[in-house]
mmCIF file of the N, C-alpha and C atoms, coordinates in Angstrom:
data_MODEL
# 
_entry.id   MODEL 
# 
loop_
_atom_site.group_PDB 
_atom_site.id 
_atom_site.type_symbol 
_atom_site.label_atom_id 
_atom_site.label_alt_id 
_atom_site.label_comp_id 
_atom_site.label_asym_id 
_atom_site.label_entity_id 
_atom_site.label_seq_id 
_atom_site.pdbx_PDB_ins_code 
_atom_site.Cartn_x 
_atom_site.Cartn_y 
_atom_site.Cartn_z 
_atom_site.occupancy 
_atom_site.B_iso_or_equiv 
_atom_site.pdbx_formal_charge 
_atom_site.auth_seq_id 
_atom_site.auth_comp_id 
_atom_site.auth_asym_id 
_atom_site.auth_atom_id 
_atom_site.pdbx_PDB_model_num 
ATOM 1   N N  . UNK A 1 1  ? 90.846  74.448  143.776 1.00 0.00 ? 1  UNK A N  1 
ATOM 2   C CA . UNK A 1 1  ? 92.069  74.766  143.026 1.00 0.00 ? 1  UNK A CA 1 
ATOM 3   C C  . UNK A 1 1  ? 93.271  74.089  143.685 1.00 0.00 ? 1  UNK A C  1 
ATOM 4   N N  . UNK A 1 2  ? 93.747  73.361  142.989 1.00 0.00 ? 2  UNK A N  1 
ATOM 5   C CA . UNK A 1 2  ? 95.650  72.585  143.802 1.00 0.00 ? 2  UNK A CA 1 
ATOM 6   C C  . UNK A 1 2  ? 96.149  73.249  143.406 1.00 0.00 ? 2  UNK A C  1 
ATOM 7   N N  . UNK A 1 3  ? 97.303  72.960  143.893 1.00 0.00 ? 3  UNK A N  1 
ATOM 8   C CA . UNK A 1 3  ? 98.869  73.980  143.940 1.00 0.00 ? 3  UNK A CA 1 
ATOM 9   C C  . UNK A 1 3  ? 99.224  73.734  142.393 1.00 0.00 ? 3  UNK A C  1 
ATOM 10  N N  . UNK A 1 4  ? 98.838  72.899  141.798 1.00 0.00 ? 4  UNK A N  1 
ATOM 11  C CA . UNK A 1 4  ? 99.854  72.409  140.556 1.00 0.00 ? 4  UNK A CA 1 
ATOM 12  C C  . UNK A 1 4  ? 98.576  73.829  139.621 1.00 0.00 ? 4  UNK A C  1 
ATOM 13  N N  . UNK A 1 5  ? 97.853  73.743  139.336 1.00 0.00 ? 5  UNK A N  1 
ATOM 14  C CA . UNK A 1 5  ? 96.949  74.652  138.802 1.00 0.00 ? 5  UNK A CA 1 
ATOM 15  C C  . UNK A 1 5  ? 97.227  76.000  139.077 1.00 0.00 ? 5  UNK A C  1 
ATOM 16  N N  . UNK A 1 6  ? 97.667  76.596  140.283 1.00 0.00 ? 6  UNK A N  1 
ATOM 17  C CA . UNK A 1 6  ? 97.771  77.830  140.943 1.00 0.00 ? 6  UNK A CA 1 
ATOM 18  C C  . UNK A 1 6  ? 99.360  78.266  140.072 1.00 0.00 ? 6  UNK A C  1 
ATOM 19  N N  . UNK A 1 7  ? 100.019 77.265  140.471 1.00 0.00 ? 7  UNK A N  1 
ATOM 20  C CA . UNK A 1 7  ? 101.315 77.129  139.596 1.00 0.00 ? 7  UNK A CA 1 
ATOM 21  C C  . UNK A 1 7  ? 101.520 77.573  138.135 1.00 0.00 ? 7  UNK A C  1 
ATOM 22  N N  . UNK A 1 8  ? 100.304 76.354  137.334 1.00 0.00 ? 8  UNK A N  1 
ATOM 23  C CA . UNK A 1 8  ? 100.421 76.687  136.220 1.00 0.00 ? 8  UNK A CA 1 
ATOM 24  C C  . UNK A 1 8  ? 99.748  78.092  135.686 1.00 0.00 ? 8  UNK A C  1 
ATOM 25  N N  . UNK A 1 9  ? 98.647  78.575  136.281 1.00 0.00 ? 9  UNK A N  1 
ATOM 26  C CA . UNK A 1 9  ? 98.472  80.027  135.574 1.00 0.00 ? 9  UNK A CA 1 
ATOM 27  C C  . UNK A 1 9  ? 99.247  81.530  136.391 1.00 0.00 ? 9  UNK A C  1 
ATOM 28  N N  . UNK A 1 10 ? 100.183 81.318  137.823 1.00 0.00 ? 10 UNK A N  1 
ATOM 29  C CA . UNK A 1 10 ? 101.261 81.928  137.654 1.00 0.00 ? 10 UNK A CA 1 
ATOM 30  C C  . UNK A 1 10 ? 102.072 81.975  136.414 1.00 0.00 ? 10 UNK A C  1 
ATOM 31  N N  . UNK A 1 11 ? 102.222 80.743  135.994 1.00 0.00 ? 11 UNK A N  1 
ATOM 32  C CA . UNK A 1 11 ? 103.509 80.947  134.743 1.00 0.00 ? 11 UNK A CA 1 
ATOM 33  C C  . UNK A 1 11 ? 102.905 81.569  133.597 1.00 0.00 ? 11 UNK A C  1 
ATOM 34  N N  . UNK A 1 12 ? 101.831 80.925  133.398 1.00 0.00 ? 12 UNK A N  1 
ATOM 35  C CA . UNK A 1 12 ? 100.769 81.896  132.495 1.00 0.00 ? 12 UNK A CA 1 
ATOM 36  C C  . UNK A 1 12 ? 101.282 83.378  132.498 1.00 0.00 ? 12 UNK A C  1 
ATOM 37  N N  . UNK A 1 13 ? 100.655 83.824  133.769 1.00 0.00 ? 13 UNK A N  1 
ATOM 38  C CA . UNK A 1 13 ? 100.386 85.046  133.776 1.00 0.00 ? 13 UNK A CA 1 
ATOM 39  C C  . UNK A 1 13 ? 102.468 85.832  133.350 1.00 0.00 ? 13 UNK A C  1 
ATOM 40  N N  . UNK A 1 14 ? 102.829 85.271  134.174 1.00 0.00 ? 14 UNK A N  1 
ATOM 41  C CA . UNK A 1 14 ? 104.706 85.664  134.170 1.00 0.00 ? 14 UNK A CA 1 
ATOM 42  C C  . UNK A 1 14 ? 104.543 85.661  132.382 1.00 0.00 ? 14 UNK A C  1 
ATOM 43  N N  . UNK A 1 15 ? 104.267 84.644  131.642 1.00 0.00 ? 15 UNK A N  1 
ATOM 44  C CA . UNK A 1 15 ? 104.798 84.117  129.832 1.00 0.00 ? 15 UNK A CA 1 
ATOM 45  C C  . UNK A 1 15 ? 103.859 85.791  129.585 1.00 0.00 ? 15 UNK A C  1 
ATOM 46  N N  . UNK A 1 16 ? 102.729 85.741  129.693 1.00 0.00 ? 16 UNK A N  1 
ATOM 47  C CA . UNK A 1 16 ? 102.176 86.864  129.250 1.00 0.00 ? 16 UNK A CA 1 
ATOM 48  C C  . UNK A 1 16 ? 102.775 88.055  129.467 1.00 0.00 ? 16 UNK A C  1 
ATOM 49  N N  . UNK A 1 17 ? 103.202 88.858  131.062 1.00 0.00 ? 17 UNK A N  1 
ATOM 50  C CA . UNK A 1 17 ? 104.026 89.683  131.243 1.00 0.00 ? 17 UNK A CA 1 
ATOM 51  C C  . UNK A 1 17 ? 104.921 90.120  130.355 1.00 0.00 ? 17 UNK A C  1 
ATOM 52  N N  . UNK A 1 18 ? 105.640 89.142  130.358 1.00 0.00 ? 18 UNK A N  1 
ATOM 53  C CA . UNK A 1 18 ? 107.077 89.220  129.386 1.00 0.00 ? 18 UNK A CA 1 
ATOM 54  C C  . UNK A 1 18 ? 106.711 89.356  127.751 1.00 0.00 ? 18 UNK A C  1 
ATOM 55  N N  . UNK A 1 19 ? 105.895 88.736  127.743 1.00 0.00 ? 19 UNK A N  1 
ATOM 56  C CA . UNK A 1 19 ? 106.007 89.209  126.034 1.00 0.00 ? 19 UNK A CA 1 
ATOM 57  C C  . UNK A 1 19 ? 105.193 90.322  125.832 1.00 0.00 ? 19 UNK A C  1 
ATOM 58  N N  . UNK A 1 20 ? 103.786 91.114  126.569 1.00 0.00 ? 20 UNK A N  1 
ATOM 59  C CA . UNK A 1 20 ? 103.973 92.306  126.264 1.00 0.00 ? 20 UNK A CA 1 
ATOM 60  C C  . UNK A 1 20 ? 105.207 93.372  126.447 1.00 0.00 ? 20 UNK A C  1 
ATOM 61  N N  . UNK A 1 21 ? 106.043 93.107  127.374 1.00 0.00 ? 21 UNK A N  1 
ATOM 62  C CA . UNK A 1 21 ? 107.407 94.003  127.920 1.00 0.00 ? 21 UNK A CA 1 
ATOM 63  C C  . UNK A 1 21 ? 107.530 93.652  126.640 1.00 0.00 ? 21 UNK A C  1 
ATOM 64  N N  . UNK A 1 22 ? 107.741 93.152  126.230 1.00 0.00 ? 22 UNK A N  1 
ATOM 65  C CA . UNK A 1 22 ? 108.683 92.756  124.779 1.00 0.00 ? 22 UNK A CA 1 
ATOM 66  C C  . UNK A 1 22 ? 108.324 93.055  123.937 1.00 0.00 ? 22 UNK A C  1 
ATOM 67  N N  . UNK A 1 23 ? 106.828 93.532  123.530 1.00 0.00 ? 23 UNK A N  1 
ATOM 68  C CA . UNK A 1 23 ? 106.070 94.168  122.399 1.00 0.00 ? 23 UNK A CA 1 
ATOM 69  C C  . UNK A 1 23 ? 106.376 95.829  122.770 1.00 0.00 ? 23 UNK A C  1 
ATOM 70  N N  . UNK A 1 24 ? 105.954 95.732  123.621 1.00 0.00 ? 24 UNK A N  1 
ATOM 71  C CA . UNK A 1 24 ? 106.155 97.171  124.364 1.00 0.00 ? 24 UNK A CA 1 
ATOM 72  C C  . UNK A 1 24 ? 107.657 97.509  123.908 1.00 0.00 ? 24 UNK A C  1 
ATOM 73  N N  . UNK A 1 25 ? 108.547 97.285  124.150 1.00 0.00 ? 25 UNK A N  1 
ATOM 74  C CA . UNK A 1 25 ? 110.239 97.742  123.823 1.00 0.00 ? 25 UNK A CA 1 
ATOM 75  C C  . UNK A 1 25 ? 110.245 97.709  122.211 1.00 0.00 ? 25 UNK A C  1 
ATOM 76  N N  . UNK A 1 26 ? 109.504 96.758  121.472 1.00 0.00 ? 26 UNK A N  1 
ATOM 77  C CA . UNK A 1 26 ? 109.843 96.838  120.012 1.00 0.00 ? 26 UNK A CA 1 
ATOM 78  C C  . UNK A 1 26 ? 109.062 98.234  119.659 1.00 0.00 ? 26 UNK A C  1 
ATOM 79  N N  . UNK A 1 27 ? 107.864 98.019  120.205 1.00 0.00 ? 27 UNK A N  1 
ATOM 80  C CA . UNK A 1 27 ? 107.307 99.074  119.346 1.00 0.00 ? 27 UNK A CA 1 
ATOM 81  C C  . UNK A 1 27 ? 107.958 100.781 119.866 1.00 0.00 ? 27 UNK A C  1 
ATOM 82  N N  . UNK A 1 28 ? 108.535 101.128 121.217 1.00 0.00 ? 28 UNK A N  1 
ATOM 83  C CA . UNK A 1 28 ? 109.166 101.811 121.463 1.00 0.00 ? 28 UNK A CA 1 
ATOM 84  C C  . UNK A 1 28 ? 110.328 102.196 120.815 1.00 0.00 ? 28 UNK A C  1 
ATOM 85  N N  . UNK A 1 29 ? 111.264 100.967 120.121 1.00 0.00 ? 29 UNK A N  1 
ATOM 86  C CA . UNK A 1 29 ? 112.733 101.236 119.545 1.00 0.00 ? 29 UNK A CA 1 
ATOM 87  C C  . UNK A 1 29 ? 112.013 101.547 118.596 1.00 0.00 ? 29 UNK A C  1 
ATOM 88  N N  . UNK A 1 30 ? 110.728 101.437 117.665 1.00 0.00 ? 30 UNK A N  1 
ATOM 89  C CA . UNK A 1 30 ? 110.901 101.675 116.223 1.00 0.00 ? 30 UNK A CA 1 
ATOM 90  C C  . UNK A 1 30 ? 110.390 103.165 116.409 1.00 0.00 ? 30 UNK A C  1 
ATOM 91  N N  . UNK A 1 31 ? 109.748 103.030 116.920 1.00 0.00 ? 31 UNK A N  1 
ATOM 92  C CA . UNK A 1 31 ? 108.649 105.058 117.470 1.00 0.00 ? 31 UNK A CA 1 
ATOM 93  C C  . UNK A 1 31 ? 110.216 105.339 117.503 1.00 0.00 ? 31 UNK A C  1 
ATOM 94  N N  . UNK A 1 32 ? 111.082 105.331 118.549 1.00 0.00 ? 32 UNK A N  1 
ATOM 95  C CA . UNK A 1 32 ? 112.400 106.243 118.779 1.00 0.00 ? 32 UNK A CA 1 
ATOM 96  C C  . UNK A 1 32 ? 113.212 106.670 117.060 1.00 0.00 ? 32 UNK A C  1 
ATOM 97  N N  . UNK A 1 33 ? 112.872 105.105 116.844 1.00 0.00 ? 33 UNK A N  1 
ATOM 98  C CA . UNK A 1 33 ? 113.980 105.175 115.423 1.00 0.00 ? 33 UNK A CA 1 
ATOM 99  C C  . UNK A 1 33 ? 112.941 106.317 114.447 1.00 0.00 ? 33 UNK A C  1 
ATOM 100 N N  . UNK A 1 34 ? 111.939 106.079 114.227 1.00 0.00 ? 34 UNK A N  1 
ATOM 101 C CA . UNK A 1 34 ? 111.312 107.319 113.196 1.00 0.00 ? 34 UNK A CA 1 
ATOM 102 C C  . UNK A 1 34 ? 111.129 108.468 113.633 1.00 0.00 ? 34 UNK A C  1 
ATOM 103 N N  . UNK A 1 35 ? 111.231 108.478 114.990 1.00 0.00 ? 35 UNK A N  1 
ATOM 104 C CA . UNK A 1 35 ? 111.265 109.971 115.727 1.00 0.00 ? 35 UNK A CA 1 
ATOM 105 C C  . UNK A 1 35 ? 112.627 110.535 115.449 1.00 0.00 ? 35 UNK A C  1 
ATOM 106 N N  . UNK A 1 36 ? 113.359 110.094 115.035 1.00 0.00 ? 36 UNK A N  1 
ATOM 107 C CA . UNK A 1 36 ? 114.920 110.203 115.282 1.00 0.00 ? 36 UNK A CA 1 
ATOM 108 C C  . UNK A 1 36 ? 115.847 110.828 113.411 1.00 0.00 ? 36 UNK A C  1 
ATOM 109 N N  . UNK A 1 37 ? 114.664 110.310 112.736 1.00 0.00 ? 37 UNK A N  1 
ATOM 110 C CA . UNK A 1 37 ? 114.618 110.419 110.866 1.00 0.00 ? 37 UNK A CA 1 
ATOM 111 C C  . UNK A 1 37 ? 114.568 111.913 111.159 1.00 0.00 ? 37 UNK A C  1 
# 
């Protein structure tokens, strides 16, 4: 494994992180918003 490989599926893994956080918060604001009806 080289550094440039080790590199690239860090960022992988970081791009993935972030967009579940980000699924995760949508589907949270909408649960809040119909909890809230």
């Amino acid at each position: 494994m080289s550094a440039k490989h080790v590199e690239q599926i860090q960022t992988i893994q970081v791009e993935q992180a972030v967009r579940e956080k980000t699924l995760l918060e949508e589907v949270e604001s909408q649960f809040c918003t119909k909890a809230a009806e």
